[in-house]
SEMI-58362 format. One record per residue: residue number from 1; x, y, z of N, C-alpha, C in turn. Coordinates in pm, 1 decimal, always signed. Layout:
<gugus>
<gugu><nr>NUM</nr><n_px>X</n_px><n_py>Y</n_py><n_pz>Z</n_pz><ca_px>X</ca_px><ca_py>Y</ca_py><ca_pz>Z</ca_pz><c_px>X</c_px><c_py>Y</c_py><c_pz>Z</c_pz></gugu>
...
</gugus>
This chain:
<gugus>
<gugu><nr>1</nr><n_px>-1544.9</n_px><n_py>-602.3</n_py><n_pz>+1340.5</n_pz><ca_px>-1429.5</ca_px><ca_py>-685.8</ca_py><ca_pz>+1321.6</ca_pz><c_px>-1305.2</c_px><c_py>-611.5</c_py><c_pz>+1369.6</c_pz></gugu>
<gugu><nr>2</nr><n_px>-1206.2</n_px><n_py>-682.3</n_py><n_pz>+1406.1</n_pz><ca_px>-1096.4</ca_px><ca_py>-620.9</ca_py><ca_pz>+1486.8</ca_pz><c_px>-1019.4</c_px><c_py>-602.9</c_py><c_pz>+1346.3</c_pz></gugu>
<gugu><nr>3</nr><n_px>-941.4</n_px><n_py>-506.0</n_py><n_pz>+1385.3</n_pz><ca_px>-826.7</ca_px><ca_py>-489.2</ca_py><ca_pz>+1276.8</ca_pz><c_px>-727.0</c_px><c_py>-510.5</c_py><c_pz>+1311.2</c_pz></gugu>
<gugu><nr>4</nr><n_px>-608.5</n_px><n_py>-576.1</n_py><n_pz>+1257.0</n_pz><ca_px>-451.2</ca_px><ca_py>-656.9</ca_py><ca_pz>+1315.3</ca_pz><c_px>-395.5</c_px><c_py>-513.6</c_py><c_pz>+1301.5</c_pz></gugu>
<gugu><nr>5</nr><n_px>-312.6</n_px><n_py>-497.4</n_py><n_pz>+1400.2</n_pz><ca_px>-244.1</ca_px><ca_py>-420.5</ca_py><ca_pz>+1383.1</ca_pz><c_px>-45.3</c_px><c_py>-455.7</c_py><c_pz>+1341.1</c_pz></gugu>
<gugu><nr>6</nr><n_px>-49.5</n_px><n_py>-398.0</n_py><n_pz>+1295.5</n_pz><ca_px>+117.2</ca_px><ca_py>-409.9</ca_py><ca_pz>+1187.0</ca_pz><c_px>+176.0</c_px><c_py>-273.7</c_py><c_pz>+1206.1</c_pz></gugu>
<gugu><nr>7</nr><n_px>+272.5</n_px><n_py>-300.5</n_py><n_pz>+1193.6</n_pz><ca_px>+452.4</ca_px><ca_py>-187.6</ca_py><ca_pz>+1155.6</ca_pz><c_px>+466.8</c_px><c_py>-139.9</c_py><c_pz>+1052.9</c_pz></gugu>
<gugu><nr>8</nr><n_px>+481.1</n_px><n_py>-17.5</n_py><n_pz>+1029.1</n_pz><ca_px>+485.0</ca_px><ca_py>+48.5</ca_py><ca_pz>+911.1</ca_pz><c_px>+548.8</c_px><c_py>-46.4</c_py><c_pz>+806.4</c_pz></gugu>
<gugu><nr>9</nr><n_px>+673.4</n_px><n_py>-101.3</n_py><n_pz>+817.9</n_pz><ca_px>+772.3</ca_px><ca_py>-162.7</ca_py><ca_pz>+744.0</ca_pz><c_px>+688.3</c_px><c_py>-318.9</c_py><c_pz>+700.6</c_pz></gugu>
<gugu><nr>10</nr><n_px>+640.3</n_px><n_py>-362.8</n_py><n_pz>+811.5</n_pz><ca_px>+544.8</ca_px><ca_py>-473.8</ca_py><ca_pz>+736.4</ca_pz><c_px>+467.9</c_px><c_py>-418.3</c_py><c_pz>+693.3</c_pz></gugu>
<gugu><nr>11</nr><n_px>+390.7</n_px><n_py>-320.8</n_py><n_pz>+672.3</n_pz><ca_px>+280.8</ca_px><ca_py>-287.5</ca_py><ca_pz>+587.7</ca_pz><c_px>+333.6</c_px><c_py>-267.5</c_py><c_pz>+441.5</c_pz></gugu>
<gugu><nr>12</nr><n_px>+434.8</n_px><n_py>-200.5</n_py><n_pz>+443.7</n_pz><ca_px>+487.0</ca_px><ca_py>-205.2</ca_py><ca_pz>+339.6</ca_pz><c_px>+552.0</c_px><c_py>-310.0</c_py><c_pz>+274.3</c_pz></gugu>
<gugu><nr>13</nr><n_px>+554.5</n_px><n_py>-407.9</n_py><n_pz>+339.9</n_pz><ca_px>+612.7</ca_px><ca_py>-531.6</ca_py><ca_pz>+231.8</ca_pz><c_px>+482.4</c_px><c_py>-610.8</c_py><c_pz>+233.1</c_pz></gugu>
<gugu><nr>14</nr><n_px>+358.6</n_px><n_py>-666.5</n_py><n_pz>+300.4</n_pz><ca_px>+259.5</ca_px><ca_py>-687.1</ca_py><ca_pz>+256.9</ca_pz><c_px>+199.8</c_px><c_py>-641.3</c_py><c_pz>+162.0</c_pz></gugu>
<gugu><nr>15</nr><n_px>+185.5</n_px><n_py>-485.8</n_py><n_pz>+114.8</n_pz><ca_px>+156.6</ca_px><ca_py>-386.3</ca_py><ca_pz>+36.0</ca_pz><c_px>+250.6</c_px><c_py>-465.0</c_py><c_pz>-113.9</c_pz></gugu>
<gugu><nr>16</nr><n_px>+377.1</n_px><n_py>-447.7</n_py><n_pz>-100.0</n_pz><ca_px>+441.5</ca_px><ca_py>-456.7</ca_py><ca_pz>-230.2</ca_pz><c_px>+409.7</c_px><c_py>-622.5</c_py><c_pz>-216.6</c_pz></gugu>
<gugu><nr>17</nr><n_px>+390.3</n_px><n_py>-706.8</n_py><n_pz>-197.4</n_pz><ca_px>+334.9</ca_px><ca_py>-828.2</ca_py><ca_pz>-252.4</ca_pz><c_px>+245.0</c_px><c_py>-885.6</c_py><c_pz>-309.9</c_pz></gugu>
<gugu><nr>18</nr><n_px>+158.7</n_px><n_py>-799.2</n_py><n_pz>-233.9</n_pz><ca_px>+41.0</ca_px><ca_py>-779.9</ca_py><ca_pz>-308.4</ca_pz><c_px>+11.9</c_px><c_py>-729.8</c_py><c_pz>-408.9</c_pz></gugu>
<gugu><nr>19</nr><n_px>+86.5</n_px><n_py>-596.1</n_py><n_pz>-468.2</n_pz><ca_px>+119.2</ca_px><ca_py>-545.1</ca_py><ca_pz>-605.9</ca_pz><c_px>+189.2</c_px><c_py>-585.5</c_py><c_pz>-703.2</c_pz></gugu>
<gugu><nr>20</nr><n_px>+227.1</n_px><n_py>-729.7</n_py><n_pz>-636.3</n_pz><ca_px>+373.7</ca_px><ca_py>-812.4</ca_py><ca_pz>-716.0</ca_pz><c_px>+237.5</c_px><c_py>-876.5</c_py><c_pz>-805.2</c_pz></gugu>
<gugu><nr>21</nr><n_px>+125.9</n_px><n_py>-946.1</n_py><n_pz>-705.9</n_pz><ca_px>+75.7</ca_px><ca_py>-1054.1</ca_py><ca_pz>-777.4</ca_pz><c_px>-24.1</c_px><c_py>-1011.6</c_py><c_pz>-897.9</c_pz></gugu>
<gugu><nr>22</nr><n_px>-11.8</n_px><n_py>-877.0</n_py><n_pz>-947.5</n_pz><ca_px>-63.9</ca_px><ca_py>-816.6</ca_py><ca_pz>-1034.2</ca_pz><c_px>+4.5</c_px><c_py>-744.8</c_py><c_pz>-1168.0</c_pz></gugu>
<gugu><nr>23</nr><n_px>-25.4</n_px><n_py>-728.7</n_py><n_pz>-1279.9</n_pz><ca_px>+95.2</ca_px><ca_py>-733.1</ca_py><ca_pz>-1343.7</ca_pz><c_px>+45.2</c_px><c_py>-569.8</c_py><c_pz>-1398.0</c_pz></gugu>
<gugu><nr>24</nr><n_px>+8.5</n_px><n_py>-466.8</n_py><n_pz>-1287.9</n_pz><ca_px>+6.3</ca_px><ca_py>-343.9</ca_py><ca_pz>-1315.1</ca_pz><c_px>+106.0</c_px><c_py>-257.9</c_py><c_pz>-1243.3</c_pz></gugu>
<gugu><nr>25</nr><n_px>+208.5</n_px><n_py>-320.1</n_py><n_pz>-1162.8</n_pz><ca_px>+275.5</ca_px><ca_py>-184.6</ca_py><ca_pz>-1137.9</ca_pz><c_px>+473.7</c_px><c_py>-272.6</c_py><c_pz>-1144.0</c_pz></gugu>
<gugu><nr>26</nr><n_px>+529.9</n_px><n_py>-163.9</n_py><n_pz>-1134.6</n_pz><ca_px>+670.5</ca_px><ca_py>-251.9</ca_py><ca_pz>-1192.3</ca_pz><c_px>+694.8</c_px><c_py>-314.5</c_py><c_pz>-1075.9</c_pz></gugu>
<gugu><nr>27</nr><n_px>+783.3</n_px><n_py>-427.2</n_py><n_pz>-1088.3</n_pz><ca_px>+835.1</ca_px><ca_py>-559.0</ca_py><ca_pz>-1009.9</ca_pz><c_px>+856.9</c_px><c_py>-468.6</c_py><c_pz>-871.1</c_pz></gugu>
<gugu><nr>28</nr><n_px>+965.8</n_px><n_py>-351.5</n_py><n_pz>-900.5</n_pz><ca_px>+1020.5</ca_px><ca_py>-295.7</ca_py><ca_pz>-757.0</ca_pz><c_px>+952.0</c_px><c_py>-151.4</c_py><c_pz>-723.1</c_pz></gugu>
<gugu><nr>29</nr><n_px>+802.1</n_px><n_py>-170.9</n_py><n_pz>-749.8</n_pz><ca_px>+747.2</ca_px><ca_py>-61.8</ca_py><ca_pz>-723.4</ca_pz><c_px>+761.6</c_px><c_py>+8.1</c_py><c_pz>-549.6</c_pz></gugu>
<gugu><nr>30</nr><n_px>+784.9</n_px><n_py>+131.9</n_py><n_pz>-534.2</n_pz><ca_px>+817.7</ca_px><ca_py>+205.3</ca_py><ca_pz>-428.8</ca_pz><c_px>+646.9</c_px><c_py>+278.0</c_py><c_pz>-354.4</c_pz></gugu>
<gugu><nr>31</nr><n_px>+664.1</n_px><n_py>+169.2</n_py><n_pz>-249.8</n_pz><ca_px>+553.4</ca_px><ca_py>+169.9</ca_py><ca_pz>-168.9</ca_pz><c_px>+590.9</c_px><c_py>+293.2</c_py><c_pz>-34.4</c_pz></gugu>
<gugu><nr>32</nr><n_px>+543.4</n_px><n_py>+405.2</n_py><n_pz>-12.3</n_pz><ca_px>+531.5</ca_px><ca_py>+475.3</ca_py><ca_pz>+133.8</ca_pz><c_px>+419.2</c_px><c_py>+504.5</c_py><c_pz>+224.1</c_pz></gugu>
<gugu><nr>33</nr><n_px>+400.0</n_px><n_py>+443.8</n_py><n_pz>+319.3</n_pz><ca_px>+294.1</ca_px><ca_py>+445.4</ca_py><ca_pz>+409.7</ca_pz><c_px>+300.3</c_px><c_py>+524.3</c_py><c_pz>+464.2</c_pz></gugu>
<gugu><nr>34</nr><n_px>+205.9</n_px><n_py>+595.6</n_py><n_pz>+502.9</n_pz><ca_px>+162.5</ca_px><ca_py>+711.5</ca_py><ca_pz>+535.8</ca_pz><c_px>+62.5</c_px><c_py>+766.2</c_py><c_pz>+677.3</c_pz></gugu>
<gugu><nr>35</nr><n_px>+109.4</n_px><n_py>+787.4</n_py><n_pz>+787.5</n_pz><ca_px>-16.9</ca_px><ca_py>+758.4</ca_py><ca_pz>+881.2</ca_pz><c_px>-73.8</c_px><c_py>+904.2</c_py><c_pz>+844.3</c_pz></gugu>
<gugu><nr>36</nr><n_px>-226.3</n_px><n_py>+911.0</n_py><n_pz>+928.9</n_pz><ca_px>-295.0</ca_px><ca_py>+1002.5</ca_py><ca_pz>+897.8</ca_pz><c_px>-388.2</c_px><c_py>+1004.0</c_py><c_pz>+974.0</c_pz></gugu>
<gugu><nr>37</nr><n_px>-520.9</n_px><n_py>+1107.3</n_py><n_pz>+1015.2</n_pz><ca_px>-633.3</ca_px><ca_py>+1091.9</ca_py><ca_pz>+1122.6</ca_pz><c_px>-672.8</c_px><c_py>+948.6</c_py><c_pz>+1126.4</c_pz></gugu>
<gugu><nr>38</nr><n_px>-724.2</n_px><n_py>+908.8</n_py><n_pz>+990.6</n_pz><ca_px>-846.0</ca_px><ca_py>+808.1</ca_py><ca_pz>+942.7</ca_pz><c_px>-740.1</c_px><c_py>+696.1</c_py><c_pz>+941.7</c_pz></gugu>
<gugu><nr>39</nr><n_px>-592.4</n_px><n_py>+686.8</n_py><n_pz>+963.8</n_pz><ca_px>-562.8</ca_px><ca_py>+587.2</ca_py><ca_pz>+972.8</ca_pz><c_px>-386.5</c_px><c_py>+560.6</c_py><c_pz>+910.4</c_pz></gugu>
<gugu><nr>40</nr><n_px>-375.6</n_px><n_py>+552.2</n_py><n_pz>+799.5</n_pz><ca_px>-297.0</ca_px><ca_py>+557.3</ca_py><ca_pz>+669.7</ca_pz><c_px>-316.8</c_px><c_py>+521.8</c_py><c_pz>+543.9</c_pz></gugu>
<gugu><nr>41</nr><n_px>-220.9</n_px><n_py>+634.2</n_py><n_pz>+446.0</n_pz><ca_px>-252.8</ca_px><ca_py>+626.6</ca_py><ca_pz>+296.6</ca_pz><c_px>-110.2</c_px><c_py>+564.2</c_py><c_pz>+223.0</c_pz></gugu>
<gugu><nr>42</nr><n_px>-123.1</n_px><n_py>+489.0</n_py><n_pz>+141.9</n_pz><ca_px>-5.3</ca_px><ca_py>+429.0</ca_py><ca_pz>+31.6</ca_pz><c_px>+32.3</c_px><c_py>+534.9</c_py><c_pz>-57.4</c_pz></gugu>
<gugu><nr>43</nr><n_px>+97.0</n_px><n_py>+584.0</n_py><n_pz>-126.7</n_pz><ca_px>+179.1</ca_px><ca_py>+656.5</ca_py><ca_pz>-200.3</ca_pz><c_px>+275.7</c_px><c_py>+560.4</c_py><c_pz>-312.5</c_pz></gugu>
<gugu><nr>44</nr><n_px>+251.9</n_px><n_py>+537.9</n_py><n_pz>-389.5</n_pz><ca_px>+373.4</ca_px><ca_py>+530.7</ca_py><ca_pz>-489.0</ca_pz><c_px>+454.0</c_px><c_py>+623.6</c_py><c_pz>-529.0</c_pz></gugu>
<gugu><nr>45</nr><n_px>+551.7</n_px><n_py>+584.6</n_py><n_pz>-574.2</n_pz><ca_px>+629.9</ca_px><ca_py>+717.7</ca_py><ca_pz>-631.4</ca_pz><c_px>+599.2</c_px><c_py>+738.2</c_py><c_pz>-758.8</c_pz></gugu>
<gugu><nr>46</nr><n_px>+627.9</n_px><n_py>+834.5</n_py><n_pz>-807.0</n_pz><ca_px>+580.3</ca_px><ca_py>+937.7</ca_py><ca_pz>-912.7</ca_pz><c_px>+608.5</c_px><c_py>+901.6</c_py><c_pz>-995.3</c_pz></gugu>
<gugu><nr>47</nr><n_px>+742.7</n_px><n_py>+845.2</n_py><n_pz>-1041.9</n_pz><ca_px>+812.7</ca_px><ca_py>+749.6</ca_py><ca_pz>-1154.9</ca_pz><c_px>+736.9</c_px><c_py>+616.5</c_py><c_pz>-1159.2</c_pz></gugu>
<gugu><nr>48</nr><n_px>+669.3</n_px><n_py>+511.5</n_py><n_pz>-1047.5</n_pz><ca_px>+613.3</ca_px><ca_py>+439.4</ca_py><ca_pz>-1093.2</ca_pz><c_px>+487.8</c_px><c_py>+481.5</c_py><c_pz>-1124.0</c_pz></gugu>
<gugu><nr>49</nr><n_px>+455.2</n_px><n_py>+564.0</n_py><n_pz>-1061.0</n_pz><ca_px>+297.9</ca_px><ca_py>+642.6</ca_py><ca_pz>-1119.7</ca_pz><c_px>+272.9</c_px><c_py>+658.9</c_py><c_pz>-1291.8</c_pz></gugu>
<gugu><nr>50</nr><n_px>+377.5</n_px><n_py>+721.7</n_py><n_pz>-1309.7</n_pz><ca_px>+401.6</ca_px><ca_py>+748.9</ca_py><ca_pz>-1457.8</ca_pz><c_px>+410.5</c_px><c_py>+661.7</c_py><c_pz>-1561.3</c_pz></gugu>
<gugu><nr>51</nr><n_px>+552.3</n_px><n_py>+580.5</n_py><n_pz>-1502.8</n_pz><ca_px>+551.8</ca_px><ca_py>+460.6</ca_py><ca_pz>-1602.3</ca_pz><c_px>+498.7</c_px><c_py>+371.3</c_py><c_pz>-1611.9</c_pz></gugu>
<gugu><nr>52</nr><n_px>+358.2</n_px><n_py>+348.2</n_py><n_pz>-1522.3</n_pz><ca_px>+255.1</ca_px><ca_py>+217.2</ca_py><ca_pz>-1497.8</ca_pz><c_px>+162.8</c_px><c_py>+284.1</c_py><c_pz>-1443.6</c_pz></gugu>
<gugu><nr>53</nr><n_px>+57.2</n_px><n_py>+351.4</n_py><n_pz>-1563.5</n_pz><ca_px>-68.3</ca_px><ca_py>+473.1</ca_py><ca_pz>-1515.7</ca_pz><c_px>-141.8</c_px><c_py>+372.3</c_py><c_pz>-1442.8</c_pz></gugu>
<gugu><nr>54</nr><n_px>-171.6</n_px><n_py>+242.4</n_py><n_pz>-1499.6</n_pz><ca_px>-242.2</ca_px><ca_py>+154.5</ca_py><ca_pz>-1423.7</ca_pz><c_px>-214.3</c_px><c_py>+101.4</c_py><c_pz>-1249.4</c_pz></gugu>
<gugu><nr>55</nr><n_px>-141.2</n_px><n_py>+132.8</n_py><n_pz>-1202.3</n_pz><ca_px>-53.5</ca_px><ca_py>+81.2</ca_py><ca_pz>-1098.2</ca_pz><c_px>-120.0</c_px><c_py>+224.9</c_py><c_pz>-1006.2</c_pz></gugu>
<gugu><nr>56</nr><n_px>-150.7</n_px><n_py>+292.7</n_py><n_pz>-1018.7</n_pz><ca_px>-219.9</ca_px><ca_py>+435.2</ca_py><ca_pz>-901.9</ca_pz><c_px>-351.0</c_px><c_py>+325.6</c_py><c_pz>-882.1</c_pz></gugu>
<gugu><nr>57</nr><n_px>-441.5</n_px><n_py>+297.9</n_py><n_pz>-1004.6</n_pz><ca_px>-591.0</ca_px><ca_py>+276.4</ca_py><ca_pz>-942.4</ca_pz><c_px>-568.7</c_px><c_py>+121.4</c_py><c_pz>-894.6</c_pz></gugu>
<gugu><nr>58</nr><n_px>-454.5</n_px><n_py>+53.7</n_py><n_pz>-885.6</n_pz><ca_px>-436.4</ca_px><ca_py>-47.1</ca_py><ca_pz>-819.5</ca_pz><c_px>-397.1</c_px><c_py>-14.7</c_py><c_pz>-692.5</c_pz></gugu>
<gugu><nr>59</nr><n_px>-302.0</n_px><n_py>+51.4</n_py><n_pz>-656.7</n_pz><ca_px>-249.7</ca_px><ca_py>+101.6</ca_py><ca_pz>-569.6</ca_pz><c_px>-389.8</c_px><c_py>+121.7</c_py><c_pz>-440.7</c_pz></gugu>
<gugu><nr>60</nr><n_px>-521.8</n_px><n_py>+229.9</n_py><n_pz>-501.5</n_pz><ca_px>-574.7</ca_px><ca_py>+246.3</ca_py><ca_pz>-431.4</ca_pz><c_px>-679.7</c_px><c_py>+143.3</c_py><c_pz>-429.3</c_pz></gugu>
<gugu><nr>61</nr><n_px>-725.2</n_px><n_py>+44.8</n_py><n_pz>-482.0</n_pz><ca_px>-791.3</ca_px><ca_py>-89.1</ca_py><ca_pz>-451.6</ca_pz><c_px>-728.3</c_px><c_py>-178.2</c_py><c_pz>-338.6</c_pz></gugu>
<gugu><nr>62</nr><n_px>-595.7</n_px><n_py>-193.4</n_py><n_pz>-360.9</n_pz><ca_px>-504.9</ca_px><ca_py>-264.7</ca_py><ca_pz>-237.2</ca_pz><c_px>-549.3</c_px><c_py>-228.5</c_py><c_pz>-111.5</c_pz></gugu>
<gugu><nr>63</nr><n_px>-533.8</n_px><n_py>-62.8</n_py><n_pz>-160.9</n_pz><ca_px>-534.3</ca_px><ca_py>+25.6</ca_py><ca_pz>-2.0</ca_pz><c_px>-654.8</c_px><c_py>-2.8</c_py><c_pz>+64.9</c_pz></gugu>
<gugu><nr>64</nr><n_px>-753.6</n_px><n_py>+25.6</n_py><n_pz>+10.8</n_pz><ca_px>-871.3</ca_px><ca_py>-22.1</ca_py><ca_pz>+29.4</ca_pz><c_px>-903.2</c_px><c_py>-143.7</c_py><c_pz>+149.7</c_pz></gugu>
<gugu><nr>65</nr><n_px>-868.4</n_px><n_py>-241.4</n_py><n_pz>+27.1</n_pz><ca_px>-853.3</ca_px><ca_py>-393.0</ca_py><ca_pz>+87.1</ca_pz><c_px>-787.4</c_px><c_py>-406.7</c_py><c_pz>+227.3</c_pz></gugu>
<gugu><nr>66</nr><n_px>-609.3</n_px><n_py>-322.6</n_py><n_pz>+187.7</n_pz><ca_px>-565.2</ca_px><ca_py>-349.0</ca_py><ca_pz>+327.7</ca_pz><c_px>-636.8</c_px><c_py>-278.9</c_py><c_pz>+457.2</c_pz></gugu>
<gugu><nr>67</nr><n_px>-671.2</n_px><n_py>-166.2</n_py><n_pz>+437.0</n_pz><ca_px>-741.5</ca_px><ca_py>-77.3</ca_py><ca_pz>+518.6</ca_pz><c_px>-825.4</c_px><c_py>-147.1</c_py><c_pz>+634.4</c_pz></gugu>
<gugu><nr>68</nr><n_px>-897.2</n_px><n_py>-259.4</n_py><n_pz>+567.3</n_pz><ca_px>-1011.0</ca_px><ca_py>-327.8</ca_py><ca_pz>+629.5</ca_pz><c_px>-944.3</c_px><c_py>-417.6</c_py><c_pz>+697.7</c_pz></gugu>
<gugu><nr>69</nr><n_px>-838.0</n_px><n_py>-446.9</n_py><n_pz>+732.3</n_pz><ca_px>-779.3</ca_px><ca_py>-558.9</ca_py><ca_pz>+780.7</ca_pz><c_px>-640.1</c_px><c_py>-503.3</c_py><c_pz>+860.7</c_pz></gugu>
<gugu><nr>70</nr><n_px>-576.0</n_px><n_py>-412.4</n_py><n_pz>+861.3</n_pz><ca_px>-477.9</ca_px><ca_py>-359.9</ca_py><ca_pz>+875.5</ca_pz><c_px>-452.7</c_px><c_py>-221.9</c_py><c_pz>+952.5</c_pz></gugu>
<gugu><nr>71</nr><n_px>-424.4</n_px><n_py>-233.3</n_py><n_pz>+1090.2</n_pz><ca_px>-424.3</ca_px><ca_py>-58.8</ca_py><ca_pz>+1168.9</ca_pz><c_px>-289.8</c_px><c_py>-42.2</c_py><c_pz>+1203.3</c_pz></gugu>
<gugu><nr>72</nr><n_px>-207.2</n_px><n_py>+84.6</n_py><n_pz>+1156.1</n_pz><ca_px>-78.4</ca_px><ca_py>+62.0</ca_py><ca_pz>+1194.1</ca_pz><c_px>-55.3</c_px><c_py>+112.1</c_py><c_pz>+1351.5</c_pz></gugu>
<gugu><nr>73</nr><n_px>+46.6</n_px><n_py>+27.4</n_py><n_pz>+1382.4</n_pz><ca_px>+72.9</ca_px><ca_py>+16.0</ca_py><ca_pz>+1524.8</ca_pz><c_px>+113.0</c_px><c_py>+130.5</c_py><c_pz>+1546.4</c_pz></gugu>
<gugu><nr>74</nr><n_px>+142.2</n_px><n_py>+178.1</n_py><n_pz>+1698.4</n_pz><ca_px>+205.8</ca_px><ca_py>+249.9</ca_py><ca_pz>+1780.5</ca_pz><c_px>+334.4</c_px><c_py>+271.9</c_py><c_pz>+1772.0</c_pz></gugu>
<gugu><nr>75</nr><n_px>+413.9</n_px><n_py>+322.2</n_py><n_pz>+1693.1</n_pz><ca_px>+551.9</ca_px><ca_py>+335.6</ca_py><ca_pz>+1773.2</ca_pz><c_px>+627.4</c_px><c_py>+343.8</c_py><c_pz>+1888.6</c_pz></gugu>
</gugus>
């Protein structure tokens, strides 16, 4: 299957919408995409990490999900 490729900045607001429709991480949770060999990794910040322990193992289910569907573009 092909993977769409997207812009860091849309990945990241696809990302936080998708975390909206779940009621584990806060409303304005701070999403950073991350490229890397294998592709890219999501990051929350540490303050939402903390104050919504549940919101990390969501975080990395999303990632997951988006992963399979999602290659970030070229700059």
């Amino acid at each position: 299957m092909t993977k769409t490729q997207i812009s860091n900045a849309d990945l990241v607001w696809v990302f936080t919408e998708t975390l909206r429709s779940f009621g584990d991480c806060a409303p304005t949770v701070s999403i950073a995409i991350v490229p890397n060999k294998g592709g890219w990794t999501a990051i929350a910040s540490r303050k939402d990490r903390k104050n919504y322990p549940r919101c990390a193992k969501r975080v990395e289910e999303v990632q997951t999900e988006l992963r399979e569907i999602y290659v970030l573009a070229k700059d």
